[in-house]
N, C-alpha and C positions, 0 to 999 in steps of 0.2 A: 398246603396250609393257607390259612388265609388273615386277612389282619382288618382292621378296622380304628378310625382315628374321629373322633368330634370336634368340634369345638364350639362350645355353649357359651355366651353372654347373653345375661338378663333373661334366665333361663329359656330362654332360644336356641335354637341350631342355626347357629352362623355359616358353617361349614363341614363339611365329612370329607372324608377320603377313605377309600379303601381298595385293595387289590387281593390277588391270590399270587402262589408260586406252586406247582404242582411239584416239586423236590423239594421241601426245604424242612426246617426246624421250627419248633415251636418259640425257642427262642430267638431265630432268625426273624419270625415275622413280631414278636412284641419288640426288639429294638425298629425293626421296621416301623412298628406303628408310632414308638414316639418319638422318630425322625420327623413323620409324617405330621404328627402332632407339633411338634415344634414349627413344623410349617404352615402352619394353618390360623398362628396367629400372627397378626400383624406386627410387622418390626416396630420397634419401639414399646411395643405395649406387654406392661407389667402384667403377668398373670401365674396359676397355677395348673398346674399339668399334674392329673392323675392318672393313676397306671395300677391296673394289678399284678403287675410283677415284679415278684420283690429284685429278681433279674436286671431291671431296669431300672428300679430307684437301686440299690448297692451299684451297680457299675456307675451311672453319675454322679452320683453323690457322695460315692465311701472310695470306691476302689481307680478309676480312672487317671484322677490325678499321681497317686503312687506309682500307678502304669505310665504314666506321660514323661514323668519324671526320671523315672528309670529307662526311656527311653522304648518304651512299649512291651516292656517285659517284665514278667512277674515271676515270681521265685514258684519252682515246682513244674515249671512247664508251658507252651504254648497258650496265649489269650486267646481261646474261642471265638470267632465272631469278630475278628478285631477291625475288619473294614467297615464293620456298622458300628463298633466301640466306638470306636475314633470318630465317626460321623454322628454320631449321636452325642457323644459327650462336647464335638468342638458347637454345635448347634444350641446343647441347652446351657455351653458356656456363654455363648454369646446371646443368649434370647433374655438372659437375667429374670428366667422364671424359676419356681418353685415345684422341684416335683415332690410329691406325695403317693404312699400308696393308700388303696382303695382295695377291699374284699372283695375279690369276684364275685358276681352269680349272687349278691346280696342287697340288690333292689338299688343299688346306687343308679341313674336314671342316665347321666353321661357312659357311664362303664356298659351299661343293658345296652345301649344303644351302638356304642363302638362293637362291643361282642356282637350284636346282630348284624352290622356292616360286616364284621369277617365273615359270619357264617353265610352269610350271602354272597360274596366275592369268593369263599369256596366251593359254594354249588353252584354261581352262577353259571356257568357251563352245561348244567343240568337243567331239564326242562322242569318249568315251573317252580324255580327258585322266587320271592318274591322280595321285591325291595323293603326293605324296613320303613319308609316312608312313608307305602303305601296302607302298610294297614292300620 
C-alpha cells in the first residue's frame, strides 16, 4: 500500500510526503498519511486538513477521545490500528487544525494530487513509475 500527504498554501505545494509499506492495510496507510499531514505543516499555524476517509475524520473527531477516556478501549472489542490512533489523534490534538472530509477521485486538486503521491510510492519500485510533479 502506499499513502500520499500535501500541503498547499496559496494554492501552492508547499510540501509532500509520501511512502509505501508492502504488508499493510488500506486504513493503515490513510491514518499514516494524516500523520504525515499533520507534519507537514508548520507548528503554530492554523490550518485545515482534508482526507477522504471517513476512517480518519470519525476516529479524530468523533471516536478517539471516548477511546482516550476509557483508557484506550472501546466496547465490543480491540481498537484496530491503535498505535497510529493514538498517534494521530495526540498530533491533530495538538496541531489545533480542522479536519474535514473530501470525496475521493472527485477533482478535489490537494486529494488528486496526495492520491498520485501514494500511487507512485506504491509502484515506485517498479520501473517507470513517474513522479506526479513531473508531468
Amino acid at each position: 500500500g502506499g499513502w500520499g500527504a500535501v500541503y498547499v498554501t496559496n494554492d501552492t505545494v508547499a510540501a509532500e510526503a509520501y511512502d509505501y509499506d508492502p504488508a499493510t492495510t488500506n486504513n493503515r496507510m490513510e491514518l499514516t498519511a494524516l500523520i504525515a499531514g499533520c507534519g507537514l505543516v508548520p507548528l503554530g499555524k492554523k490550518t485545515t486538513l482534508y482526507t477522504d476517509s471517513r476512517l480518519c475524520v470519525d476516529t479524530v473527531n468523533t471516536w478517539a477521545k471516548g477511546w482516550e477516556a476509557k483508557g484506550w478501549k472501546k466496547k465490543g472489542g480491540e481498537i484496530k490500528n491503535l498505535d497510529l490512533v493514538k498517534e494521530a489523534y495526540e498530533l491533530y490534538q495538538n496541531s489545533g487544525a480542522i479536519l474535514n472530509w473530501v470525496r475521493g477521485h472527485e477533482g478535489d486538486p490537494g486529494n488528486e494530487l496526495a492520491d498520485e503521491w501514494a500511487n507512485y510510492a506504491r509502484s515506485k519500485r517498479l520501473s517507470g513509475a513517474v513522479d506526479p510533479t513531473s508531468v
